[in-house]
Legacy VTK file of the C-alpha trace (Angstrom):
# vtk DataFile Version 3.0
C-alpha trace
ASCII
DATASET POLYDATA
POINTS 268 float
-18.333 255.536 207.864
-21.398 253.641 206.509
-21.808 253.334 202.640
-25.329 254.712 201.438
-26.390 251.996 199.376
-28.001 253.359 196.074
-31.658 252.048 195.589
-32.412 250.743 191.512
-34.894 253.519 190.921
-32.502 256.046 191.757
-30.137 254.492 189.335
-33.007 254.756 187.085
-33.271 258.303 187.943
-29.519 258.871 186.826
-30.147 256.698 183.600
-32.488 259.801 182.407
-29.876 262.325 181.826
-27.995 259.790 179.683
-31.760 259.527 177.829
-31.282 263.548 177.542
-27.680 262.997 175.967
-29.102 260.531 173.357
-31.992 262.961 172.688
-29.310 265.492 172.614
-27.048 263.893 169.975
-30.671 262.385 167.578
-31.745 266.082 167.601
-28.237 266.897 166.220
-28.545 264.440 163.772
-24.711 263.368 165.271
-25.031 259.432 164.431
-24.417 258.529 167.994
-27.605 257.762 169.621
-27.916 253.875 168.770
-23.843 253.658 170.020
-24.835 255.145 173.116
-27.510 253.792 174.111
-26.476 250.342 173.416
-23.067 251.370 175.145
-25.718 252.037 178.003
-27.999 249.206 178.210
-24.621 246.872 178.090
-22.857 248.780 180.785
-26.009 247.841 183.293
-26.189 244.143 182.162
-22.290 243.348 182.211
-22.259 245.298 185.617
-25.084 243.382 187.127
-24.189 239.710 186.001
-20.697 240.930 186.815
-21.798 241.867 190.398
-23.842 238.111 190.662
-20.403 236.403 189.510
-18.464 238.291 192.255
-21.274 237.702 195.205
-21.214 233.886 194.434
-17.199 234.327 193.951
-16.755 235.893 197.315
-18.983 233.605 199.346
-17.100 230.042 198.022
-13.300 232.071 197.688
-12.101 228.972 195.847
-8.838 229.038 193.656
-10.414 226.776 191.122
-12.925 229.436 190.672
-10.403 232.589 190.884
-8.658 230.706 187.863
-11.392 230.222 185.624
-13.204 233.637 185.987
-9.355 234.907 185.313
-8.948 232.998 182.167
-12.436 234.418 180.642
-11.353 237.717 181.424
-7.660 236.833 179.506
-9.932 235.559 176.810
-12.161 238.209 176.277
-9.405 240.425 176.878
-7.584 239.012 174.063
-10.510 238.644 171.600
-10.538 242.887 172.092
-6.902 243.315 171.455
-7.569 241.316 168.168
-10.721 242.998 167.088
-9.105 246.959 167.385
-6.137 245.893 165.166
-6.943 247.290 161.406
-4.489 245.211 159.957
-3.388 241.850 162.059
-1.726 238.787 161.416
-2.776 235.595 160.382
-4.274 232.465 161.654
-3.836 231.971 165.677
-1.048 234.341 166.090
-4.120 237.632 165.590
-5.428 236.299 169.146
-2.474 234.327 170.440
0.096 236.897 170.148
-1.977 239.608 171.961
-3.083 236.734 174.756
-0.313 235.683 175.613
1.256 239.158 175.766
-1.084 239.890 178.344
-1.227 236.485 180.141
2.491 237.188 180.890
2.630 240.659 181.587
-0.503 240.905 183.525
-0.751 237.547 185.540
2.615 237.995 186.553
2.372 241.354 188.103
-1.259 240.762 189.542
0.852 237.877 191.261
3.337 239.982 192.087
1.652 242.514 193.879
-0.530 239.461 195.782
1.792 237.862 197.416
4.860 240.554 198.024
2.994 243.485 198.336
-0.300 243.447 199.540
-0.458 240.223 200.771
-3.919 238.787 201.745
-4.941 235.363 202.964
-5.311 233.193 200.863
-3.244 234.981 198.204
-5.462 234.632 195.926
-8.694 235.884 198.136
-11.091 237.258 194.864
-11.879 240.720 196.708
-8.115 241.706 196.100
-7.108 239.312 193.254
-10.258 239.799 190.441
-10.635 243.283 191.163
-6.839 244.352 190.765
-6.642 241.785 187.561
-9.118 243.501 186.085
-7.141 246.362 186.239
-3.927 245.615 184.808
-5.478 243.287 182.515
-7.828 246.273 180.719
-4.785 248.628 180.402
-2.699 245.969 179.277
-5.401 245.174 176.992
-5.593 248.884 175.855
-1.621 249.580 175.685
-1.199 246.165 173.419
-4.144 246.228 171.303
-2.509 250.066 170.477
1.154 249.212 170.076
0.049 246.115 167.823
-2.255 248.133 165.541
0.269 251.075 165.393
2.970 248.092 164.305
1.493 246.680 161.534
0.000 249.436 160.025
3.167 250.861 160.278
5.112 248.113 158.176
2.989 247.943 155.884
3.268 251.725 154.664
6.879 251.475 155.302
7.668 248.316 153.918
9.833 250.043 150.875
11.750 251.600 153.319
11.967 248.536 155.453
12.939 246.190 152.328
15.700 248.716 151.235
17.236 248.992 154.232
17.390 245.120 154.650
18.861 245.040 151.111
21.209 247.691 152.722
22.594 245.007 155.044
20.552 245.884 158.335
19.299 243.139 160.217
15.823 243.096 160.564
16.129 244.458 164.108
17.723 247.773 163.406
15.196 247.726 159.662
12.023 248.279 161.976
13.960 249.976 164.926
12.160 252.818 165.099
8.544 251.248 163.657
9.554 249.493 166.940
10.015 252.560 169.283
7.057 254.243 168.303
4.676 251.125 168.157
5.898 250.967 172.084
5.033 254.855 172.593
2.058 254.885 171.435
0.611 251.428 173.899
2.674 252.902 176.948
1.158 256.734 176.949
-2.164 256.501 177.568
-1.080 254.590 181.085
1.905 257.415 181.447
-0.698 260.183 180.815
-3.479 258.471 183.321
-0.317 258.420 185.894
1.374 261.792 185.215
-2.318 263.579 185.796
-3.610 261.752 188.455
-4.513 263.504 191.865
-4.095 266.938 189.553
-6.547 266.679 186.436
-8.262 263.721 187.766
-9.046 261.659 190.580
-8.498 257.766 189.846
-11.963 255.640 189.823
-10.362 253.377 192.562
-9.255 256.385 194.712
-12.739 257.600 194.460
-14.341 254.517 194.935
-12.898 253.723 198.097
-13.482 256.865 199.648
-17.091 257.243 198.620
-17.119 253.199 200.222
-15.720 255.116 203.812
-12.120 253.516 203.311
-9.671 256.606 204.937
-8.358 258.689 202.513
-4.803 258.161 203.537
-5.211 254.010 202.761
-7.257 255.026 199.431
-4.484 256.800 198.213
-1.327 254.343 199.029
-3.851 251.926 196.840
-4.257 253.934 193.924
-0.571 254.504 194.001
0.169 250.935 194.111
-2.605 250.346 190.848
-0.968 252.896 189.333
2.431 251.227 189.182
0.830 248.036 188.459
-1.111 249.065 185.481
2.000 250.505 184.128
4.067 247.730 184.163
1.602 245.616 183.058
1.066 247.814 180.272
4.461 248.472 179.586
5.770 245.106 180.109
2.721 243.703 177.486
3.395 245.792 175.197
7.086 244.831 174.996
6.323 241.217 174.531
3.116 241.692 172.056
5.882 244.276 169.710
8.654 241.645 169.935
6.927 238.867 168.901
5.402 240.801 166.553
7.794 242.242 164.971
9.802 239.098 164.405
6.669 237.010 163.454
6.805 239.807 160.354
10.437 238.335 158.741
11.058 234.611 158.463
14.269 232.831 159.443
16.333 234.394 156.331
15.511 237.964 157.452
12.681 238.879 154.551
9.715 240.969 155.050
6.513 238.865 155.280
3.868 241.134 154.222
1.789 237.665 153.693
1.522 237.135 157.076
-0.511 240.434 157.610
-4.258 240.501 156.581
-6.827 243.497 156.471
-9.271 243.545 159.278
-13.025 243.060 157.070
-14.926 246.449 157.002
-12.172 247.914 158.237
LINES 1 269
268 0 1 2 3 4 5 6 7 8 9 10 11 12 13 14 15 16 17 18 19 20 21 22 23 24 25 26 27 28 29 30 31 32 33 34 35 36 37 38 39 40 41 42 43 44 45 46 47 48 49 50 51 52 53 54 55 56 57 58 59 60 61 62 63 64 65 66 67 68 69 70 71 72 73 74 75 76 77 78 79 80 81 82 83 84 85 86 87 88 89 90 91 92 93 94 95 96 97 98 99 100 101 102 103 104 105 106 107 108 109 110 111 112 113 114 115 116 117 118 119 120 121 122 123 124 125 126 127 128 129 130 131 132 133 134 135 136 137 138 139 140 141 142 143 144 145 146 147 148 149 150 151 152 153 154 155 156 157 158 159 160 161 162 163 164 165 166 167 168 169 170 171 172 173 174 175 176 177 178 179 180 181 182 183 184 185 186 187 188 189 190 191 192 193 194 195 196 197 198 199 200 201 202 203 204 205 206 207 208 209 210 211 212 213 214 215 216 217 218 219 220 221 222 223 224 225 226 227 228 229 230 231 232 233 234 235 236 237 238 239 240 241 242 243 244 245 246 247 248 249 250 251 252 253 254 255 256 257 258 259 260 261 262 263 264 265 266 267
């Protein structure tokens, strides 16, 4: 099946209903229509330099190259997770913590699924290895940034409770147990949602994509199956590692809550 290749002024055409939105939400005074249509414009610029990146990528398929276009994506990835969190931790442990969170959860599975599952030659061939990446590395991104800001803020307006029960005798483990167990719920369910509704309240963008690019709808599927499972451990897995460290970055070596350690986002 040949792909129908969508000509710029037709794109064009499409970016005049969101112009309709945006008059939309200025005619209901809603505060949205600057948000938007920024959103917009960057969604066409990222896309196209994007799409110039991944045209020169493709045509040289060099590892060097894989590598660095993967670390900007871990570093922007990381500068995210540490602008969402409302109430972080100090000096380099607001970017490093969430960073390397996702540099071991994601990289590893994105690995992983390379060279055991899928399989392509070279490994690390940049049609299979930037575009599934980018993948687990955004819902990692999402799941930690979450489970980080639902930690902290969570210490902080239990810290009474936390500093009586360590006064109690608990270790600092079982004093933020359950500040632990809910930080982890709330970065794992957006991934468990997207995974428990898919092919029923929604069709997966990746799915869709490679059907509307002719790929059978029998190979699209196994695919989005496979990202599924990916993004979810990647998730899952990075949010583990970003509320352990976290967590125990909060007490010091004799066990006491260090509230110091925590600063307020500014203007937030």
């Amino acid at each position: 099946m040949e792909v129908i290749d969508i000509a710029w002024w037709k794109l064009a055409l499409a970016s005049g209903l969101v112009m309709l939105l945006a008059g939309f939400t200025y005619a209901g005074r809603l505060g949205m229509t600057r948000s938007l249509l920024i959103a917009a414009l960057r969604t066409v610029i990222q896309l196209a330099l994007i799409g110039l990146v991944l045209e020169a990528l493709f045509a040289s398929a060099g590892l060097l190259w894989v590598l660095l276009l993967a670390v900007v994506m871990l570093l922007v990835a990381g500068r995210e997770v540490m602008a969402r969190q409302s109430r972080r931790l100090t000096g380099f442990w607001a970017f490093g913590l969430g960073t390397g969170a996702m540099f071991v959860s994601s990289f590893t599975v994105t690995v992983f699924m390379l060279v055991v599952i899928i399989g392509p030659e070279p490994w690390y061939a940049p049609q299979y290895a930037i575009p599934l990446l980018g993948m687990i590395l955004g819902n990692a991104m999402t799941g930690i940034a979450l489970s980080l800001d639902r930690l902290t803020e969570s210490v902080w307006h239990q810290r009474t409770v936390i500093e009586a029960r360590l006064m109690l005798g608990q270790t600092w483990r079982e004093a933020v147990g359950d500040v632990r167990r809910d930080a982890m719920r709330s970065g794992m369910i957006p991934s468990i949602n997207a995974m428990a509704a898919a092919g029923i309240v929604s069709l997966p963008g990746m799915m869709t994509g490679q059907i509307l690019a002719g790929s059978p709808p029998g190979v699209a599927v196994k695919y989005q199956i496979l990202v599924m499972f990916a993004i979810n451990v990647g998730a899952g897995f990075g949010s583990v590692i970003a509320v352990t460290w976290g967590s125990r970055r909060l007490f010091d070596e004799r066990e006491r809550l260090r509230l110091d350690r925590l600063e307020k986002r500014s203007g937030g």
